[in-house]
LOLO-722371 format. One record per residue: residue in one letter; x, y, z of N, C-alpha, C in turn. Coordinates in Angstrom, 1 decimal, decimal comma, padded with zeros to 4 digits. Last residue first. Layout:
REM LOLO-722371
A; X; Y; Z; X; Y; Z; X; Y; Z
...
//
This chain:
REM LOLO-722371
X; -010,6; -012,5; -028,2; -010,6; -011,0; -029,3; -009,8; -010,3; -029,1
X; -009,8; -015,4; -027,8; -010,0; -014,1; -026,7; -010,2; -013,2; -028,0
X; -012,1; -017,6; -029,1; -010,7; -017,6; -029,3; -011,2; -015,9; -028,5
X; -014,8; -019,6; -027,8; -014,7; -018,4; -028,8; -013,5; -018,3; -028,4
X; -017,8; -021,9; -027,6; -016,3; -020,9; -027,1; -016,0; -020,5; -028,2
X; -021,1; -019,9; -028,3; -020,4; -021,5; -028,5; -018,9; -020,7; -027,6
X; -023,0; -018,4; -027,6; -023,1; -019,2; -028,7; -022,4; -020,5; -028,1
X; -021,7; -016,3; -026,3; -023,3; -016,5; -026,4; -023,7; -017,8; -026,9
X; -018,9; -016,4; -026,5; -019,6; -015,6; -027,3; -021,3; -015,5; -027,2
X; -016,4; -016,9; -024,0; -017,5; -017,8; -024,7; -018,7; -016,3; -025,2
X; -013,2; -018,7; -023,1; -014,0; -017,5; -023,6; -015,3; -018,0; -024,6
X; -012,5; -020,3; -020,3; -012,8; -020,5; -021,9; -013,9; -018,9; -022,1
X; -010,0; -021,2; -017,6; -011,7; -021,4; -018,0; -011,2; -021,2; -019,7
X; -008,7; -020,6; -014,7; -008,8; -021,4; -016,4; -010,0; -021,2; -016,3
X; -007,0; -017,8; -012,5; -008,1; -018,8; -013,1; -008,3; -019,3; -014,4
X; -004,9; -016,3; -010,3; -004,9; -016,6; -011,6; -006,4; -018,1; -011,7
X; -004,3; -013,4; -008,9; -004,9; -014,9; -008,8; -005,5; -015,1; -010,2
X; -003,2; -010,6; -009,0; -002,3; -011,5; -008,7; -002,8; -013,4; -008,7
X; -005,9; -009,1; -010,3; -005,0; -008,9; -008,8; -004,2; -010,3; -008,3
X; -006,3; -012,2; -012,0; -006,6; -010,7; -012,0; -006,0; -010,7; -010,5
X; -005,1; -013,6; -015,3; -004,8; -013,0; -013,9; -005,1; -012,0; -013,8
X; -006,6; -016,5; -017,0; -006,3; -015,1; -017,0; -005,7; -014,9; -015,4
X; -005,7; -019,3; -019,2; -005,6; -018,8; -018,2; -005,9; -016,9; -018,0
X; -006,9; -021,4; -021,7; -007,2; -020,0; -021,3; -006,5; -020,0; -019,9
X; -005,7; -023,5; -023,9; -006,0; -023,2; -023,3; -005,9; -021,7; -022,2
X; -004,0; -024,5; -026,4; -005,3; -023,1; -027,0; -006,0; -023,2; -025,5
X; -002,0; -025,7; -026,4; -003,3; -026,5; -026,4; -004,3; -025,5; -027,0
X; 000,3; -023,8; -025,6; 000,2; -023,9; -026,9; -001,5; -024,9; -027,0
X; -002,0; -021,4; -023,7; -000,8; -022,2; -023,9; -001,1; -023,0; -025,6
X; -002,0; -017,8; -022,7; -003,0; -019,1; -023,4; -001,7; -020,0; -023,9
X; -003,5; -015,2; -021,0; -002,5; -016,1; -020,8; -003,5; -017,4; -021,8
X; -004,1; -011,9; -020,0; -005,1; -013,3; -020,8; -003,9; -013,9; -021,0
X; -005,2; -009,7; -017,2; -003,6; -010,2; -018,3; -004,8; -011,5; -018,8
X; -007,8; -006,9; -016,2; -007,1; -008,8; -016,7; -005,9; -008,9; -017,7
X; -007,5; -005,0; -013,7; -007,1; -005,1; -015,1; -007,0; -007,2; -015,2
X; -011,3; -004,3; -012,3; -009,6; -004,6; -012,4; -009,3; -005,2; -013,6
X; -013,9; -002,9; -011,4; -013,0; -002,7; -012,7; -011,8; -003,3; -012,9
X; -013,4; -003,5; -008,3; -014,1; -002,4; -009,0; -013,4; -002,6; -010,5
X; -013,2; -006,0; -005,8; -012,8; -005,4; -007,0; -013,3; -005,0; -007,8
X; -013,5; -008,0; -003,2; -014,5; -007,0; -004,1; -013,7; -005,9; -004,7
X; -011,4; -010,9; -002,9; -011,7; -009,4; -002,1; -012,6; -008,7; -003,5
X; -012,2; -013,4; -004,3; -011,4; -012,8; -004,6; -012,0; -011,5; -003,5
X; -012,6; -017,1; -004,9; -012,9; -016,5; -004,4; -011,7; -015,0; -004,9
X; -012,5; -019,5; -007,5; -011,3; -018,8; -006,4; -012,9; -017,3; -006,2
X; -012,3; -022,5; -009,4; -013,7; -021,7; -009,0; -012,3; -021,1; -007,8
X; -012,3; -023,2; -013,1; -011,7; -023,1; -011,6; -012,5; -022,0; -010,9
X; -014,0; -022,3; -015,3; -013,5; -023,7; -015,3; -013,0; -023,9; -013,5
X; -015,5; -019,4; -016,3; -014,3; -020,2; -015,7; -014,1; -021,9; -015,5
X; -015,6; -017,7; -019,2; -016,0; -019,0; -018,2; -015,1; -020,0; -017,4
X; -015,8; -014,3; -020,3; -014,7; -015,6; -019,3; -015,7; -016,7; -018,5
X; -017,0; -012,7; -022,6; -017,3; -013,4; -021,4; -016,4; -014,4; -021,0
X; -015,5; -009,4; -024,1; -016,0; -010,7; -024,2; -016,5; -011,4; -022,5
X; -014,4; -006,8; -023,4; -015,0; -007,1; -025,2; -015,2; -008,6; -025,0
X; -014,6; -006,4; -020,7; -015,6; -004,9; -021,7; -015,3; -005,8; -023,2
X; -015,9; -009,3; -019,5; -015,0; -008,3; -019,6; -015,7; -007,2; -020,8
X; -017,5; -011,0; -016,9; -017,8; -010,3; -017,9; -016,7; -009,1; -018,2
X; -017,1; -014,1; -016,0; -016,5; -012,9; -015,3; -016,6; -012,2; -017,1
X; -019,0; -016,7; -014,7; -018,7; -016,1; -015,8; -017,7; -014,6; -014,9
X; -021,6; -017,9; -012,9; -021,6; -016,9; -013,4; -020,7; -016,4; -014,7
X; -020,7; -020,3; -012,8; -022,2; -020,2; -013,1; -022,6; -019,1; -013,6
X; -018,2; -020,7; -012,1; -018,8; -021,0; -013,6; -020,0; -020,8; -013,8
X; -017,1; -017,9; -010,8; -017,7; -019,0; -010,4; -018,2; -019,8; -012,6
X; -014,0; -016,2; -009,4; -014,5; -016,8; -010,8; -015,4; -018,2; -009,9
X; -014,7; -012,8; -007,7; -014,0; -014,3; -007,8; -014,3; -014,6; -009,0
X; -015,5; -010,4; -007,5; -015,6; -010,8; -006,3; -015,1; -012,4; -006,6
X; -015,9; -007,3; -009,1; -015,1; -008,5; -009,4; -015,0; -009,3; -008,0
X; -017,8; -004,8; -010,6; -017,6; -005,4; -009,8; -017,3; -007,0; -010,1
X; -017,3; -003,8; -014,2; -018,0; -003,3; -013,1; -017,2; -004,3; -011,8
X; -016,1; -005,9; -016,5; -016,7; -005,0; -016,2; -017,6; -004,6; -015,0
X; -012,1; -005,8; -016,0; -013,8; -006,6; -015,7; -014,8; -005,4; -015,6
X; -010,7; -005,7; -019,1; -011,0; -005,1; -018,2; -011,8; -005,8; -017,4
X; -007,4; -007,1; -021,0; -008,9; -007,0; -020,8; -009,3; -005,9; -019,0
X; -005,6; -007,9; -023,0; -005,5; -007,5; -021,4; -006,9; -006,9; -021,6
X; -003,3; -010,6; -024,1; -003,7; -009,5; -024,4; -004,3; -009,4; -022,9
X; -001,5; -013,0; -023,9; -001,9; -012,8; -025,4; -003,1; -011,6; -025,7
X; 001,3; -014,5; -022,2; 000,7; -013,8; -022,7; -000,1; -013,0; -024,0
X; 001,5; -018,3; -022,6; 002,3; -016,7; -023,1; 001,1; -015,8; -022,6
X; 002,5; -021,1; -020,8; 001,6; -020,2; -021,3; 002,2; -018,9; -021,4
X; 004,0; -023,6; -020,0; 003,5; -022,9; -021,6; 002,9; -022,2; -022,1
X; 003,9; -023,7; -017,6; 003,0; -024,9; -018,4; 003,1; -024,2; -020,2
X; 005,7; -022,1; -016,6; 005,8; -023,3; -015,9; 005,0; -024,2; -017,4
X; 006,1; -018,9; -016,6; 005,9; -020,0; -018,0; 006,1; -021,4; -017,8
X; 004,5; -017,6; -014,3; 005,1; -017,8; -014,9; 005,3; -019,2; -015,9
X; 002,2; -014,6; -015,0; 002,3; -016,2; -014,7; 003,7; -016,9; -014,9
X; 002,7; -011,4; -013,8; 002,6; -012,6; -014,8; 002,9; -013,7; -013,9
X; 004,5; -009,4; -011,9; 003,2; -010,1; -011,5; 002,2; -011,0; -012,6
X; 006,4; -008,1; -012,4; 006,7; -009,6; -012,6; 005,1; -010,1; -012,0
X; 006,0; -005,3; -011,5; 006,7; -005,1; -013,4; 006,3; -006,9; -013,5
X; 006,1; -005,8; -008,9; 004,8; -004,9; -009,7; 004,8; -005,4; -011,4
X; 008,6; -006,2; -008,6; 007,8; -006,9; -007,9; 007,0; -006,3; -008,9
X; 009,8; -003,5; -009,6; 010,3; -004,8; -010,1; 009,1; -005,5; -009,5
X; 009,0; -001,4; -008,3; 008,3; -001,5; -009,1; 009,0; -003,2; -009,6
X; 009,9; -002,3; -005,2; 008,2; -002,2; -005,5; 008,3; -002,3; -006,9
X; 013,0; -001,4; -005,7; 012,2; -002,9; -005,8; 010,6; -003,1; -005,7
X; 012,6; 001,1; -006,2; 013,1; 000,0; -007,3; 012,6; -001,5; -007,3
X; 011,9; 001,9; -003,6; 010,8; 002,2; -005,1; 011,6; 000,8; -005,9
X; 014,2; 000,6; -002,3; 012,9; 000,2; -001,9; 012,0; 000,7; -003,5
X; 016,5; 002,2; -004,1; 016,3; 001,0; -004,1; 014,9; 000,1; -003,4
X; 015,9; 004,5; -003,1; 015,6; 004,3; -004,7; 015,6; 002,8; -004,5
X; 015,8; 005,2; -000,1; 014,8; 005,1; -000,8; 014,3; 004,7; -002,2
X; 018,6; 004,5; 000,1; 017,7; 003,3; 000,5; 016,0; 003,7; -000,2
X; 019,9; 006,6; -001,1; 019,6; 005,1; -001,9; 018,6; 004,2; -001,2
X; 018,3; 008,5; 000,6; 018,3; 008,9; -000,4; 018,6; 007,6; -001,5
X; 020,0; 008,0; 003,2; 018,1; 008,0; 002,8; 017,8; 007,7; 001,3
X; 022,4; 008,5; 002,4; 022,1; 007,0; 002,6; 020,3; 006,9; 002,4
X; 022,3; 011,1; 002,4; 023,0; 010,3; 001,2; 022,2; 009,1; 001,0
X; 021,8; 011,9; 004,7; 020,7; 012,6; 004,0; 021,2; 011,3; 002,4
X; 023,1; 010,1; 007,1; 023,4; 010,7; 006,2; 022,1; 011,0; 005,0
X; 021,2; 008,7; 010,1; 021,6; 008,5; 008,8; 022,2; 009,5; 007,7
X; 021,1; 008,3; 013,4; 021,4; 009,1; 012,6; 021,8; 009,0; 011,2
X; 020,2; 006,6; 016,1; 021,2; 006,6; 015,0; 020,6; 007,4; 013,9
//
């Protein structure tokens, strides 16, 4: 079966269309009250959140609280999510972790 050069043509906008919609919604959703509140980097290599370790971003340190495994990630982007309590959520490649930003010192609000 044979398609009109036409029909290729929406079925292909509408597949892109929907990759980027899917892509555009990959936030948390606002089930517990959490907004969005900025976007960080990891620095170097990303393989989960352990609290022993921490997940080191290019302007602060993530302690996690929840512990997730993650496939080996080079640099990936972090979303920072925080509800009205002032607690932390971030998402990286689609899995999201709690914890608390922490300065060396003490916790610390995201920068």
């Amino acid at each position: 079966m044979k398609l009109p050069l036409k029909y290729l043509i929406v079925l292909h906008f509408l597949l892109v269309s929907a990759v980027e919609l899917f892509a555009a919604n990959l936030t948390l959703p606002d089930t517990e009250g959490y907004k969005p509140v900025g976007e960080s980097i990891v620095n170097g290599e990303f393989k989960g959140c352990n609290a022993q370790v921490g997940i080191r971003m290019t302007n602060t340190l993530f302690i996690c609280t929840t512990f997730g495994f993650s496939p080996t990630l080079y640099y990936p982007k972090v979303t920072v999510f925080k509800n009205k309590k002032g607690e932390y959520k971030v998402l990286i490649n689609g899995s999201e972790y709690k914890g608390y930003f922490f300065n060396g010192y003490e916790r610390t609000e995201f920068p």
